[in-house]
N, CA, C and O atoms as a GROMACS GRO file, in nm:
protein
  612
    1UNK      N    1  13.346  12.582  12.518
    1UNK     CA    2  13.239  12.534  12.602
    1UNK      C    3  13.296  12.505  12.741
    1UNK      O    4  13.412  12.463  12.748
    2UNK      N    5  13.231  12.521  12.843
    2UNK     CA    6  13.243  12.497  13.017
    2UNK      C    7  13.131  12.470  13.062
    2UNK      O    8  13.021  12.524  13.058
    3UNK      N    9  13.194  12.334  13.127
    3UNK     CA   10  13.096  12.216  13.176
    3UNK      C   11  13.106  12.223  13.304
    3UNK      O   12  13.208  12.174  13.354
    4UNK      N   13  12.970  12.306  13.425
    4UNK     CA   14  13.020  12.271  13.565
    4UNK      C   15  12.913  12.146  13.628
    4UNK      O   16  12.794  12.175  13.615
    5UNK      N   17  12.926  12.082  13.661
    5UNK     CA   18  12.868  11.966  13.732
    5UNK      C   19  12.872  11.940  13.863
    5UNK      O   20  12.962  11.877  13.920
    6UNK      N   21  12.716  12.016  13.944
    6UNK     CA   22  12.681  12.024  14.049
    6UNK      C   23  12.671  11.874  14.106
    6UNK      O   24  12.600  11.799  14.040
    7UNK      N   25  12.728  11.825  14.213
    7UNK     CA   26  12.724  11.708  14.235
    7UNK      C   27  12.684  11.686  14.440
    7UNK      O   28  12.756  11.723  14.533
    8UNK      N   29  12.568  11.625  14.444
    8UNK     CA   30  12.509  11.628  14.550
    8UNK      C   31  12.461  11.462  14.561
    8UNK      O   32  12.379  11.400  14.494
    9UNK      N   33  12.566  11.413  14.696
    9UNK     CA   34  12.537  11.295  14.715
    9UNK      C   35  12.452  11.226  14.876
    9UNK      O   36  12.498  11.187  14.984
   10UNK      N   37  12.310  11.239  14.820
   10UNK     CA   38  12.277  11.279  14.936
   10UNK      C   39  12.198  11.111  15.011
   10UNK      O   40  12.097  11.093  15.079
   11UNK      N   41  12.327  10.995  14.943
   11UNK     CA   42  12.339  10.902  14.974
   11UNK      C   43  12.470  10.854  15.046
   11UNK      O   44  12.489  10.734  15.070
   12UNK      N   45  12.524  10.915  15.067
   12UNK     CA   46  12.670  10.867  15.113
   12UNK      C   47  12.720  10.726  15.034
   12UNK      O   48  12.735  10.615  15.084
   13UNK      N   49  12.742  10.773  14.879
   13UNK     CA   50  12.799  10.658  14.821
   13UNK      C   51  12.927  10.647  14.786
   13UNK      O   52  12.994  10.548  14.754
   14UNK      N   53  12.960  10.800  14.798
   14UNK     CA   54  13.103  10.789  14.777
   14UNK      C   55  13.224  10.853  14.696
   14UNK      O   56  13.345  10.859  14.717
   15UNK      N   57  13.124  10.908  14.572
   15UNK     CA   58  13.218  10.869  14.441
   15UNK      C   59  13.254  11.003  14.405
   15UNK      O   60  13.175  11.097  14.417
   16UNK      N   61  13.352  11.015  14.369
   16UNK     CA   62  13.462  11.148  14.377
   16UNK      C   63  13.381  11.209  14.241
   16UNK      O   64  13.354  11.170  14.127
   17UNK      N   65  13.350  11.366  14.352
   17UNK     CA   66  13.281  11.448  14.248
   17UNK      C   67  13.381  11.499  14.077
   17UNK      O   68  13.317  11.546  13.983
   18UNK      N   69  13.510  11.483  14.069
   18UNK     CA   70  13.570  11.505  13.990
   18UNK      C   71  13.518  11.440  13.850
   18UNK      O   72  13.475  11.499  13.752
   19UNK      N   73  13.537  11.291  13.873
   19UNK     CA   74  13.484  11.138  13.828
   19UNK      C   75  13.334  11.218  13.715
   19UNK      O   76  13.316  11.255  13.599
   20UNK      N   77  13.256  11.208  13.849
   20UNK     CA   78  13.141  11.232  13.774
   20UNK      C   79  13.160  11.386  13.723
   20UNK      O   80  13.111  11.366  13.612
   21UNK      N   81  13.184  11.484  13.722
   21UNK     CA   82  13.190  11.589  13.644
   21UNK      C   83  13.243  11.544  13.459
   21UNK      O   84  13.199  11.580  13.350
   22UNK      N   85  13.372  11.435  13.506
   22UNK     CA   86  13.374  11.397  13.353
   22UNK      C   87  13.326  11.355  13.294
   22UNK      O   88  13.341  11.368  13.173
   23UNK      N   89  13.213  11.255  13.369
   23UNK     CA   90  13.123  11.198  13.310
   23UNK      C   91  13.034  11.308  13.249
   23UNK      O   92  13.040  11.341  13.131
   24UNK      N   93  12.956  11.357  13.335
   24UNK     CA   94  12.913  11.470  13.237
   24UNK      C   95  12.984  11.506  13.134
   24UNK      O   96  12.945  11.453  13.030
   25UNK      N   97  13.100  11.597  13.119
   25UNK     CA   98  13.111  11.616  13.021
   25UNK      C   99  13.162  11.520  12.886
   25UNK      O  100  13.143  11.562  12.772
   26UNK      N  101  13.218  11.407  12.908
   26UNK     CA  102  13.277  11.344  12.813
   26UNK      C  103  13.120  11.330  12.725
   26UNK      O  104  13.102  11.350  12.605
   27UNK      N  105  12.999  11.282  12.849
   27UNK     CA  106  12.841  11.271  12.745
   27UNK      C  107  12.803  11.348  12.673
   27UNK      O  108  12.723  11.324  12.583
   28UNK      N  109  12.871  11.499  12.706
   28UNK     CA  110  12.833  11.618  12.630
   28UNK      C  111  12.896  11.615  12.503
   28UNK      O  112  12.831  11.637  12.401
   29UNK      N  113  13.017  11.590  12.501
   29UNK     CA  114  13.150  11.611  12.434
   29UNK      C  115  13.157  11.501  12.311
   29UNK      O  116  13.224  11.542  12.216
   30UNK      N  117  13.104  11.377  12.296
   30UNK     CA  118  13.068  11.280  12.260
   30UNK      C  119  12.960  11.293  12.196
   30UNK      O  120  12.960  11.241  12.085
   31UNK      N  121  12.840  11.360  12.238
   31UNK     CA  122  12.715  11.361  12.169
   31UNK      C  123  12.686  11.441  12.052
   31UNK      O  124  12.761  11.535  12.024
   32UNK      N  125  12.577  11.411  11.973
   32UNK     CA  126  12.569  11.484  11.863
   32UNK      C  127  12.526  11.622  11.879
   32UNK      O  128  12.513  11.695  11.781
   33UNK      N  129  12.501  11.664  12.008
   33UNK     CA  130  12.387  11.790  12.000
   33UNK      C  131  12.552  11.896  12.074
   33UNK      O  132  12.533  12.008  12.123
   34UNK      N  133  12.659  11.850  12.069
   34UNK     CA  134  12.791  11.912  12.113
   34UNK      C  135  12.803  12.072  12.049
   34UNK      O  136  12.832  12.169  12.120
   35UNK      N  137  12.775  12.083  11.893
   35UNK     CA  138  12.754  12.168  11.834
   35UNK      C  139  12.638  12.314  11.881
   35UNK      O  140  12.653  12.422  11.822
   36UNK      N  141  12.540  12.298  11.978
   36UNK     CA  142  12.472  12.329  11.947
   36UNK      C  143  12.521  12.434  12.101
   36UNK      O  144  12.474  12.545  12.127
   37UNK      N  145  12.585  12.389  12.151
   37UNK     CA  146  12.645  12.442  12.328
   37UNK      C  147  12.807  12.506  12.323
   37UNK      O  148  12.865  12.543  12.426
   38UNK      N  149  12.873  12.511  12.178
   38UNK     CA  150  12.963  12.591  12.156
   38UNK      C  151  12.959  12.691  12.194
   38UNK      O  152  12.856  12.754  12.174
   39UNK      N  153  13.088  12.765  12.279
   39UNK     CA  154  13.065  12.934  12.326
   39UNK      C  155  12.960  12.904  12.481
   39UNK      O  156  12.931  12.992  12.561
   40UNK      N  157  12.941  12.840  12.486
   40UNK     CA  158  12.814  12.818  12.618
   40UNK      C  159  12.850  12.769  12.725
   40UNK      O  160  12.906  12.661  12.705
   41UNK      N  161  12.843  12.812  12.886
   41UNK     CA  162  12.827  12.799  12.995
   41UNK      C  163  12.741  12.656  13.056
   41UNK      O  164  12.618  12.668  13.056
   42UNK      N  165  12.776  12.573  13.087
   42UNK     CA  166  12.685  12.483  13.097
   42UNK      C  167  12.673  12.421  13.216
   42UNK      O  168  12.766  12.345  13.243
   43UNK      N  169  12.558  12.435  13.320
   43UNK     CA  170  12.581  12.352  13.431
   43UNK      C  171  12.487  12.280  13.428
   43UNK      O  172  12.388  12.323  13.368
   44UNK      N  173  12.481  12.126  13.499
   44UNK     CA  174  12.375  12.031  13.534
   44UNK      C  175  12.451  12.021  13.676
   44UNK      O  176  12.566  12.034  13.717
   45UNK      N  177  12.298  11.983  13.739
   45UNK     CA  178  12.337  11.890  13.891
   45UNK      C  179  12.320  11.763  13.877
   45UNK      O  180  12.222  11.728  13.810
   46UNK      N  181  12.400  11.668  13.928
   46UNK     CA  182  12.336  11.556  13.971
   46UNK      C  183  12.347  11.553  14.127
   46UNK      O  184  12.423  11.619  14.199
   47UNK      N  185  12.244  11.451  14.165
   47UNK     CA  186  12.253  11.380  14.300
   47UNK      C  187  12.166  11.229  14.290
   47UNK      O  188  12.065  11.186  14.234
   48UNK      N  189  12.272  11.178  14.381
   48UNK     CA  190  12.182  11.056  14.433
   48UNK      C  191  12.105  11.080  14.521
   48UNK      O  192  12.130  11.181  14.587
   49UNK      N  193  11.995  11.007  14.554
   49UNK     CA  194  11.859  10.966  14.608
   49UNK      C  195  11.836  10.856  14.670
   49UNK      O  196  11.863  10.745  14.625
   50UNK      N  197  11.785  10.879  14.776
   50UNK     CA  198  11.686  10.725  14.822
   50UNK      C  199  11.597  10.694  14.713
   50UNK      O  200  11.584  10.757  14.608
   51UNK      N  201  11.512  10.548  14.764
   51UNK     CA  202  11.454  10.490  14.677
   51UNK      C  203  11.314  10.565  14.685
   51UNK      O  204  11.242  10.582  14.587
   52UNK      N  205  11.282  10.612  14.824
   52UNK     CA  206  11.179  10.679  14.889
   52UNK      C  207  11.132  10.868  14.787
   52UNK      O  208  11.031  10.919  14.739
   53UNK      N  209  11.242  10.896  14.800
   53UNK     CA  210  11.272  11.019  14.702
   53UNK      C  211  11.277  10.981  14.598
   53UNK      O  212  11.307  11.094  14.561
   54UNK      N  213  11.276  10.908  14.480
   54UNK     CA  214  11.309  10.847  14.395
   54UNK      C  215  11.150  10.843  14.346
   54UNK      O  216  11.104  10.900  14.248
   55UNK      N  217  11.074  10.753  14.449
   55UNK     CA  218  10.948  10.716  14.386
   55UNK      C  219  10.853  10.848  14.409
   55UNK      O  220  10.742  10.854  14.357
   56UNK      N  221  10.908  10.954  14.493
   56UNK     CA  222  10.858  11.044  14.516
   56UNK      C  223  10.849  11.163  14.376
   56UNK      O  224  10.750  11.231  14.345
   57UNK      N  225  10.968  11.160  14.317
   57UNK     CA  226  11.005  11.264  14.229
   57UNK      C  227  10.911  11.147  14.109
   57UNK      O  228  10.836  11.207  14.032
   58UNK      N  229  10.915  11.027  14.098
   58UNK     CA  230  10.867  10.960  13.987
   58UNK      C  231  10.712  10.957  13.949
   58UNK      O  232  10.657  10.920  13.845
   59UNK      N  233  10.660  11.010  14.076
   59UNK     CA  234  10.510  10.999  14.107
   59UNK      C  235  10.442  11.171  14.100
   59UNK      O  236  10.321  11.194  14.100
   60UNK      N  237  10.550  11.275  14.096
   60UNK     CA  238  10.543  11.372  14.079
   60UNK      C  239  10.546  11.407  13.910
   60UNK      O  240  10.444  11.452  13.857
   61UNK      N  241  10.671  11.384  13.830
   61UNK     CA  242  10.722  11.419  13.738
   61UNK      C  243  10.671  11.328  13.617
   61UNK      O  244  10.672  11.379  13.504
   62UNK      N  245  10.632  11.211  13.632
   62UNK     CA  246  10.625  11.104  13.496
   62UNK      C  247  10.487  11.021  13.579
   62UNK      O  248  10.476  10.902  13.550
   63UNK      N  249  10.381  11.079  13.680
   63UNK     CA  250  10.291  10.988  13.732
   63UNK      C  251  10.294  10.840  13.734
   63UNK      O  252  10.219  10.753  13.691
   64UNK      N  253  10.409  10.842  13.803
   64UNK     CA  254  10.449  10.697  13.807
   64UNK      C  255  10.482  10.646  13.928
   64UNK      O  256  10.593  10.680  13.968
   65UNK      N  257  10.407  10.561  14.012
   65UNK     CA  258  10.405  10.520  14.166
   65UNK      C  259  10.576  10.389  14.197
   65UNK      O  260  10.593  10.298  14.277
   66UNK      N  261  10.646  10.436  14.109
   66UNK     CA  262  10.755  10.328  14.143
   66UNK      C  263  10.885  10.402  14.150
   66UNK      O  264  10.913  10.519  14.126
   67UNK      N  265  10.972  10.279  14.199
   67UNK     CA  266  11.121  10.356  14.175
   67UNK      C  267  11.180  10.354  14.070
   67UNK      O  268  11.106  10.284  14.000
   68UNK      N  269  11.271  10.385  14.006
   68UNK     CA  270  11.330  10.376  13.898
   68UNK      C  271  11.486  10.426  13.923
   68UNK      O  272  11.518  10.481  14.028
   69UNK      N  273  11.568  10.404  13.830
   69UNK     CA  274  11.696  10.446  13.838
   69UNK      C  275  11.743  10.560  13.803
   69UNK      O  276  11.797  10.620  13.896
   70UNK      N  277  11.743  10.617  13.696
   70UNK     CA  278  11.752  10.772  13.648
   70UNK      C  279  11.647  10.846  13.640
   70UNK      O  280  11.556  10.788  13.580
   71UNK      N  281  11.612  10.988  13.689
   71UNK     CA  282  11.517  11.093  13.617
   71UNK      C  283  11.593  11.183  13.593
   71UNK      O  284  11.689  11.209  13.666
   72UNK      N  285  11.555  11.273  13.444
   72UNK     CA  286  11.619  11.388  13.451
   72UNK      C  287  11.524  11.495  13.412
   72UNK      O  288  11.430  11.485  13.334
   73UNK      N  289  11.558  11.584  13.470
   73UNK     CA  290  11.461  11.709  13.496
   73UNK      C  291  11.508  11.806  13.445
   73UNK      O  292  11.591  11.880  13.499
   74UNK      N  293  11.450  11.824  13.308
   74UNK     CA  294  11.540  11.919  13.190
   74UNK      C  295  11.469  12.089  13.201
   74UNK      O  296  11.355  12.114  13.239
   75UNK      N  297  11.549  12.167  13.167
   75UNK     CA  298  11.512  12.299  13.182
   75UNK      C  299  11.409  12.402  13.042
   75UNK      O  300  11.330  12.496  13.028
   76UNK      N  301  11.505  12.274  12.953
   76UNK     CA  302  11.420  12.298  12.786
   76UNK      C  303  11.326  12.179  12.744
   76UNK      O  304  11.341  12.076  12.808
   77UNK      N  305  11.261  12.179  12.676
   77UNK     CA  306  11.167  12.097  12.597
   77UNK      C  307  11.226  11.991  12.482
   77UNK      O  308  11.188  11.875  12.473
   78UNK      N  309  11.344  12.064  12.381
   78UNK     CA  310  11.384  11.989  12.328
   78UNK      C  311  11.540  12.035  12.301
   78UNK      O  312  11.612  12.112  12.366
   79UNK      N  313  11.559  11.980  12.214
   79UNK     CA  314  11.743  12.043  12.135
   79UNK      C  315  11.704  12.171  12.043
   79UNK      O  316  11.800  12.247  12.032
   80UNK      N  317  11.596  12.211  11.980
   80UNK     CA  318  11.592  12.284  11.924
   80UNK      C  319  11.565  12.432  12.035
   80UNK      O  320  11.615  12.542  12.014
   81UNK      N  321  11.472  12.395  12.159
   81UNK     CA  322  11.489  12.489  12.232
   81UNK      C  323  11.616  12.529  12.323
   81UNK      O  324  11.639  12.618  12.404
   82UNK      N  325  11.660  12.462  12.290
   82UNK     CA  326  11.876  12.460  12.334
   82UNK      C  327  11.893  12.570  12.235
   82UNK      O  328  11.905  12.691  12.257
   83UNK      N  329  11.893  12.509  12.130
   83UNK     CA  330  12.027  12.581  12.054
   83UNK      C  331  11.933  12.743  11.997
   83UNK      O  332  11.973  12.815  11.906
   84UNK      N  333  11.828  12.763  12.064
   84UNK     CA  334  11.761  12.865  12.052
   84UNK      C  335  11.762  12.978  12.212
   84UNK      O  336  11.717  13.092  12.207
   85UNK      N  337  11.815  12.923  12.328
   85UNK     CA  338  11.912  13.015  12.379
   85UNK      C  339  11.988  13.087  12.370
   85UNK      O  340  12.099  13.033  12.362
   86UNK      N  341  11.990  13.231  12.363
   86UNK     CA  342  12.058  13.344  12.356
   86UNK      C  343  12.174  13.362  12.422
   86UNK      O  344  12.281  13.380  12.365
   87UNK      N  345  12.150  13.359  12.615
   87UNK     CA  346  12.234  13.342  12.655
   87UNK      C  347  12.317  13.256  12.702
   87UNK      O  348  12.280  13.140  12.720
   88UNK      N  349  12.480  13.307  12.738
   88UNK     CA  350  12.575  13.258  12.752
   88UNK      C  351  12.600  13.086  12.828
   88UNK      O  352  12.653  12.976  12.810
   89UNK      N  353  12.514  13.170  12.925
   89UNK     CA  354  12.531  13.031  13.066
   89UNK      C  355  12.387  12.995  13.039
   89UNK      O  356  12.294  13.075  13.036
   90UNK      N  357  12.376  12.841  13.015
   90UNK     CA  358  12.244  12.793  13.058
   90UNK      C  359  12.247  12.686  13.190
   90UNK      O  360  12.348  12.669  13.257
   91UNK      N  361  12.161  12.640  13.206
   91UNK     CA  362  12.159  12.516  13.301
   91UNK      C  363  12.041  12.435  13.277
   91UNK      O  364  11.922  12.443  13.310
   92UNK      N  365  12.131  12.331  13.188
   92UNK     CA  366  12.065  12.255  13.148
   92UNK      C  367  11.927  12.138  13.251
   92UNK      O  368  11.810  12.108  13.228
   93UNK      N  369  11.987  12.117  13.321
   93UNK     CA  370  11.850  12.041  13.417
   93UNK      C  371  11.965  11.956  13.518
   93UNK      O  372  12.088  11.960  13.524
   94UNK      N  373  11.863  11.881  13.592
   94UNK     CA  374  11.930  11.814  13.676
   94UNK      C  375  11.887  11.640  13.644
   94UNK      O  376  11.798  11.592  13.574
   95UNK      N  377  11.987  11.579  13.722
   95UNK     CA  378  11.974  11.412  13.712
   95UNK      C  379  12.002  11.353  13.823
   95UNK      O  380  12.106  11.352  13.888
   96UNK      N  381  11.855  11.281  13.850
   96UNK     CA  382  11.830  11.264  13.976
   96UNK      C  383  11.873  11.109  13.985
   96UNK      O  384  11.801  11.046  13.908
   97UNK      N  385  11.945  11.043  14.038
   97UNK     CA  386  11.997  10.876  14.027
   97UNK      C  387  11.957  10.823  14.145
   97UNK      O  388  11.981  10.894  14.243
   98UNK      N  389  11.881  10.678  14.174
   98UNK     CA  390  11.872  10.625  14.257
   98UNK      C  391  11.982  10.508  14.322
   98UNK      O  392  11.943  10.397  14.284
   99UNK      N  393  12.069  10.501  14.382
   99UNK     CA  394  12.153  10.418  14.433
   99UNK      C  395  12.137  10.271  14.452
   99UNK      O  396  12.210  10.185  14.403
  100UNK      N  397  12.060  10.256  14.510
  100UNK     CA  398  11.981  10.161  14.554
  100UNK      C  399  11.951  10.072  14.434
  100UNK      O  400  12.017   9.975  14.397
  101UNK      N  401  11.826  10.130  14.373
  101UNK     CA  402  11.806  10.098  14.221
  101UNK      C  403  11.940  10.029  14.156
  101UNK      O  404  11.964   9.910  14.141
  102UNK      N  405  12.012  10.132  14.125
  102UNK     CA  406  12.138  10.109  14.083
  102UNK      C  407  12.239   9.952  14.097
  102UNK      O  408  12.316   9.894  14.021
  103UNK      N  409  12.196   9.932  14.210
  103UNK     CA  410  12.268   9.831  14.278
  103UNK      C  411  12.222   9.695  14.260
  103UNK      O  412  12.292   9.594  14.262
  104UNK      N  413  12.067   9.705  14.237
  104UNK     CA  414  12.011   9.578  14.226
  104UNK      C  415  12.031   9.555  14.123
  104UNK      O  416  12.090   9.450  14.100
  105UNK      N  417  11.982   9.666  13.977
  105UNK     CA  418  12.014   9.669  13.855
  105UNK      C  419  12.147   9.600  13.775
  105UNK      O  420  12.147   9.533  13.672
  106UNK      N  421  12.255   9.638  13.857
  106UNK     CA  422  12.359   9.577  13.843
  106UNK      C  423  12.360   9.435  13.837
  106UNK      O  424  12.371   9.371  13.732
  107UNK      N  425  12.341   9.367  13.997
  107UNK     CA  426  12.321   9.265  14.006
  107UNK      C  427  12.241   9.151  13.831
  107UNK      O  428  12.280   9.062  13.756
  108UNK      N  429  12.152   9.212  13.845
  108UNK     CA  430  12.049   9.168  13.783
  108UNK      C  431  12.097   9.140  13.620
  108UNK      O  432  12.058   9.049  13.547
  109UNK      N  433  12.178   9.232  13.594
  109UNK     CA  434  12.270   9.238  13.448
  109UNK      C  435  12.402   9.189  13.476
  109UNK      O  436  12.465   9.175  13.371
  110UNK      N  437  12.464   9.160  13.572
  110UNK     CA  438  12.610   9.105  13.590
  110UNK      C  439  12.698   9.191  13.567
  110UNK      O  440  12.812   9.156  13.533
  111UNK      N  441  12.660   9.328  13.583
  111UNK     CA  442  12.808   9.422  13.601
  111UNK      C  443  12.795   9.485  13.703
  111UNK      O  444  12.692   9.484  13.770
  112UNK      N  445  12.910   9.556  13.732
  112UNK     CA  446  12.993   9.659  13.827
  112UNK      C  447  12.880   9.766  13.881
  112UNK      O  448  12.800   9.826  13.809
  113UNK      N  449  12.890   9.772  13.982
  113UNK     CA  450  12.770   9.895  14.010
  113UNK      C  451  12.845  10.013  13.985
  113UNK      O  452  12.765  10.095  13.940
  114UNK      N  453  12.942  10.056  13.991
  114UNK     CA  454  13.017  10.161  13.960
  114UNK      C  455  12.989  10.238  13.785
  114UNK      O  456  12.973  10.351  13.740
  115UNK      N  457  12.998  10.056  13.717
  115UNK     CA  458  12.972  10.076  13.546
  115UNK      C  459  12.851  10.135  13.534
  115UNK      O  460  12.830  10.240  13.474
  116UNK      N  461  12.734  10.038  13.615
  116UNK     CA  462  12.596  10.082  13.586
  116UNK      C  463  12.524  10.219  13.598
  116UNK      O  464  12.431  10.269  13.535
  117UNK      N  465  12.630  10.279  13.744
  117UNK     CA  466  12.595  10.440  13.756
  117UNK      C  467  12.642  10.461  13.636
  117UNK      O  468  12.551  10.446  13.554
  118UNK      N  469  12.776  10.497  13.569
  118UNK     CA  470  12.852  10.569  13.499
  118UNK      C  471  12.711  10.578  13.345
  118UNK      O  472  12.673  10.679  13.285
  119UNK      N  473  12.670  10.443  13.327
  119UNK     CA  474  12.585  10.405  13.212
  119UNK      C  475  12.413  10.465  13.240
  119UNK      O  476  12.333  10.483  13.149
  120UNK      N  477  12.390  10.483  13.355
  120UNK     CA  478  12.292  10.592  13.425
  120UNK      C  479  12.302  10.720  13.399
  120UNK      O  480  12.217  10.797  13.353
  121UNK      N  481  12.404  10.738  13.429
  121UNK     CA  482  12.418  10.897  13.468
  121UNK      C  483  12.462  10.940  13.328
  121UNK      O  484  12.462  11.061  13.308
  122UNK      N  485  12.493  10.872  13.245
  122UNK     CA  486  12.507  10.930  13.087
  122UNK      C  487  12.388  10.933  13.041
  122UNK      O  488  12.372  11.034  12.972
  123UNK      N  489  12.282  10.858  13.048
  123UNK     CA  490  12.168  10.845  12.991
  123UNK      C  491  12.118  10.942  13.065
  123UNK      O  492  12.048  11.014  12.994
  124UNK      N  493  12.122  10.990  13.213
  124UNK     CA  494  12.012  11.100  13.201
  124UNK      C  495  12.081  11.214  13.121
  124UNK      O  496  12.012  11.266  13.032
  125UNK      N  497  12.225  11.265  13.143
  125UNK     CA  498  12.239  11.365  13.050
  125UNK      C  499  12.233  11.402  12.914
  125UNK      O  500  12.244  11.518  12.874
  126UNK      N  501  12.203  11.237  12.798
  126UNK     CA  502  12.162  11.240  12.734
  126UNK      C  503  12.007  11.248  12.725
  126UNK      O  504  11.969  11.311  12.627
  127UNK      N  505  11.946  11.218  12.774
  127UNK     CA  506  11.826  11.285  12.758
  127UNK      C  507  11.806  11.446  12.827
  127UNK      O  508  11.691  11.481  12.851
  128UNK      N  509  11.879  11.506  12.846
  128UNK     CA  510  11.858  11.628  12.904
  128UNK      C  511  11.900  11.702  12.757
  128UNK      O  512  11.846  11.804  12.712
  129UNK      N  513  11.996  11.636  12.700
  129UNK     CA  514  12.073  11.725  12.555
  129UNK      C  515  11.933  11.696  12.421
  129UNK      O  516  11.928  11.760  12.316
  130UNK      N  517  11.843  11.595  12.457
  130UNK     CA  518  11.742  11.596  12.394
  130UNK      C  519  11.686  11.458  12.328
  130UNK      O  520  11.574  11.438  12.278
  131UNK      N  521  11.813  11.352  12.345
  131UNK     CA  522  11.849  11.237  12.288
  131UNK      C  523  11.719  11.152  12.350
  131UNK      O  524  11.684  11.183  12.464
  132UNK      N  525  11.643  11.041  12.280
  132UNK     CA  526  11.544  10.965  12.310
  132UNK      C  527  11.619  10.838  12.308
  132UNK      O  528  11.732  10.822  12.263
  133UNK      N  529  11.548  10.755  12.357
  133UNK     CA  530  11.619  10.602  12.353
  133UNK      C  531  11.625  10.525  12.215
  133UNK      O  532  11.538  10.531  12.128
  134UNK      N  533  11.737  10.455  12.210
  134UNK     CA  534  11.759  10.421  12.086
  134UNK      C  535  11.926  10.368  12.088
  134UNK      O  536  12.007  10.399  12.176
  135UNK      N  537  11.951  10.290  11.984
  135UNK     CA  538  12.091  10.227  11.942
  135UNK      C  539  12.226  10.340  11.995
  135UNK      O  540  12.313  10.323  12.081
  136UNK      N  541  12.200  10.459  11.905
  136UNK     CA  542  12.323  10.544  11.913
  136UNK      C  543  12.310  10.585  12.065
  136UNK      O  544  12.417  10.593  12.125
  137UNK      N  545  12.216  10.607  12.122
  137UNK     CA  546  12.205  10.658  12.252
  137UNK      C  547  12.262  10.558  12.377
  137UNK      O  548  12.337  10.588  12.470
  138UNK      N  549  12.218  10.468  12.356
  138UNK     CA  550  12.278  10.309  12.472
  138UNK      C  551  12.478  10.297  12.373
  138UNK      O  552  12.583  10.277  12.434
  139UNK      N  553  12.470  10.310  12.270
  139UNK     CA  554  12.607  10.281  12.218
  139UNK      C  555  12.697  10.353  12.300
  139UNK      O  556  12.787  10.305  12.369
  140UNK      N  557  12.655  10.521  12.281
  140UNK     CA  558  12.730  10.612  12.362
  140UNK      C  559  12.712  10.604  12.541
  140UNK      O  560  12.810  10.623  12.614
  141UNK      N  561  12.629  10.586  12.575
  141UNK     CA  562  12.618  10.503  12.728
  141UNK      C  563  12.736  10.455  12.758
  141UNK      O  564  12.833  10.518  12.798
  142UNK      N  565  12.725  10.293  12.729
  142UNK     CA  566  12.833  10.197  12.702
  142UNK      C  567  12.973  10.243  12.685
  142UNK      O  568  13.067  10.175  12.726
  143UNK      N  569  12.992  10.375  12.616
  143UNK     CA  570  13.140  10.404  12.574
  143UNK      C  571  13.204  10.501  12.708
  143UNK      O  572  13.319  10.501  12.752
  144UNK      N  573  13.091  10.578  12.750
  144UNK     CA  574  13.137  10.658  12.884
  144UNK      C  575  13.125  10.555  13.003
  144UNK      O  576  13.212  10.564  13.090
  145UNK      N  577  13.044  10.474  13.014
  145UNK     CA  578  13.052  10.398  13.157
  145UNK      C  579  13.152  10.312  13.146
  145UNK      O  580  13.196  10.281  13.257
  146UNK      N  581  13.213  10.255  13.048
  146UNK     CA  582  13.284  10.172  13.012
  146UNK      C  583  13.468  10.231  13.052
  146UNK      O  584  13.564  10.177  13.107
  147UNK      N  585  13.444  10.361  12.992
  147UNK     CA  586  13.615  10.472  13.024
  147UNK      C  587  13.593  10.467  13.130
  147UNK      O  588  13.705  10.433  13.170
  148UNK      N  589  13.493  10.477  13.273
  148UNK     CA  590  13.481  10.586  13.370
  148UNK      C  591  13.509  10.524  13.537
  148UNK      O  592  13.565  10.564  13.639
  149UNK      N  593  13.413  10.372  13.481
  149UNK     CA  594  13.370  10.291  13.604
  149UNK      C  595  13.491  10.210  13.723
  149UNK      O  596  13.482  10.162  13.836
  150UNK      N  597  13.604  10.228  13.621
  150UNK     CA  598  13.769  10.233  13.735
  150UNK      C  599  13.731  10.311  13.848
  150UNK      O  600  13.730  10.273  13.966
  151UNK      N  601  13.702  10.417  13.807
  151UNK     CA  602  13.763  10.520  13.875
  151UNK      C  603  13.667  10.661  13.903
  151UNK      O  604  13.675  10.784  13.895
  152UNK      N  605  13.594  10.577  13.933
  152UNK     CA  606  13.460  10.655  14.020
  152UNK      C  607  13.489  10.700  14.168
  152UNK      O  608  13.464  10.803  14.231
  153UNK      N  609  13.553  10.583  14.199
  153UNK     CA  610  13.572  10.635  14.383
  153UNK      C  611  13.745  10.677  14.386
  153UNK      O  612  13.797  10.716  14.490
   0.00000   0.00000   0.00000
């Protein structure tokens, strides 16, 4: 499997595109749906966002007039339409992160804004691999933002 991770920061926040590429993949690599992307080409983008773009894509995509912290904008419907791709290279969707969001969020829970992206940006790629919210899904969160959030910048 090859994991490329389009990374567009169109916040000036900072954080070394390397960083987050692992993040992507360690979420991939870690997750249960890992099996299903063997032999497979895999790219996602992320980028950060204003809050403005943020409520824009949220009011577009999920009719929802607010900001929020993660969207992800998947290319398939579910895991079963994954592992029902033929070809080689797919691209899985993109994950759109709000910074901003991010920051208050932090605050608001008493950790690291660095952690809270890392615990963001796993959750949208878990929901892009098909994963819904739930125990195992926040567990595995927690385990990548937790390795990652050193050493983001």
């Amino acid at each position: 499997m090859r994991i490329i991770c389009e990374y567009s920061d169109h916040e000036g926040v900072g954080f070394n595109p390397h960083t987050i590429e692992k993040i992507v993949a360690e979420t991939i690599l870690f997750s249960r749906y890992k099996k299903n992307l063997v032999g497979k080409e895999i790219t996602i983008s992320v980028a950060t966002i204003s809050k403005q773009e943020m409520c824009r894509v949220n009011a577009t995509y999920r009719d929802k007039d607010a900001v929020t912290d993660v969207i992800s904008v998947g290319e398939y419907s579910d895991t079963l339409a994954i592992e029902e791709v033929s070809e080689v290279s797919l691209f899985l969707g993109e994950v759109l992160v709000c910074w901003d969001f991010i920051q208050k969020s932090a605050t608001i829970h008493n950790v690291e804004a660095d952690y809270e992206f890392g615990y963001v940006l796993s959750h949208g790629v878990l929901h892009l691999l098909g994963y819904a919210h739930g125990e195992e899904m926040f567990a595995l969160q927690h385990r990548i933002s937790t390795d990652f959030s050193p050493s983001l910048r």
